[in-house]
N, C-alpha and C positions, 0 to 999 in steps of 0.2 A: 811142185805141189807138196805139201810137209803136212802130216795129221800125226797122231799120238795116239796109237794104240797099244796098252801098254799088257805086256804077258811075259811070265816071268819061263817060257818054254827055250825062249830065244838067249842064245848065246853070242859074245862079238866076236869075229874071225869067220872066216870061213863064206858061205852062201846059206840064203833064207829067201825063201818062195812067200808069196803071197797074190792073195787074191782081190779083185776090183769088180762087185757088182752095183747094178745100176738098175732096173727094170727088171727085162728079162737078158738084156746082154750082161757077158761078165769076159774076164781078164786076165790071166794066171800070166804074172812075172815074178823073175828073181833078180836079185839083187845082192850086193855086199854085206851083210851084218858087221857094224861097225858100233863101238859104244860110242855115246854122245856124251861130251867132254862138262855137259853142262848140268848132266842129271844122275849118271851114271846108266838110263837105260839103252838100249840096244835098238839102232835105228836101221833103217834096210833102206838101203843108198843104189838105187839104178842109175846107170851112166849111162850116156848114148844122146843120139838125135830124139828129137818129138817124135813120141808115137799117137798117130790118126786115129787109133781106136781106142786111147785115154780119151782123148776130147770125144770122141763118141758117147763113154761112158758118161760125160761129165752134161752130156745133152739128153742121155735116154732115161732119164726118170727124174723123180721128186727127192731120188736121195743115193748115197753114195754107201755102197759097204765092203770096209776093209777086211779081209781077214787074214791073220798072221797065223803063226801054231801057238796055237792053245789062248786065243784070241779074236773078240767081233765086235768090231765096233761101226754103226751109223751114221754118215754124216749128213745132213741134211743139203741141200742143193739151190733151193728159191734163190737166197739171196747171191748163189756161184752165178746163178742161168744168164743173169744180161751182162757178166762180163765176161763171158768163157768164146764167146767170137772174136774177142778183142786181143782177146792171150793167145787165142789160139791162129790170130793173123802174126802175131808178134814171132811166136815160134819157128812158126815156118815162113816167115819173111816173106809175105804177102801183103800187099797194101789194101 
């Protein structure tokens, strides 16, 4: 999943935290800060297996919100909602 929240707080190297609300659940992960080779801004890169309460978030409301340090951005959901079962079988290798 890749959005563009762009805040000039964040530096590349190191770790950067951020947050995933949806409704009323939400999601506190970290991540790599790493600069993006493409723009110059600073992208925050989680590695790992799927996590079940991303796709949670991506089912509990009408919209999605990121937020980074010094950073808040919106995304909307309607048009995620009818394929986030599909991604979310693909994941976790379920048919």
């Amino acid at each position: 999943i890749v959005e563009s929240v762009a805040s000039k707080k964040m530096s590349p190297g190191g770790t950067a935290s951020f947050k995933l609300t949806a409704g009323t659940a939400s999601l506190d992960l970290t991540g790599d800060a790493v600069a993006n080779e493409s723009d110059g801004t600073v992208s925050i890169e989680v590695h790992g297996p799927p996590n079940p309460r991303v796709f949670a978030l991506l089912k509990a409301g009408p919209s999605l919100v990121i937020e980074v340090p010094g950073a808040k951005e919106t995304i909307p959901l309607a048009a995620a909602a009818p394929h986030v079962p599909g991604f979310e079988k693909l994941c976790f290798g379920r048919r």
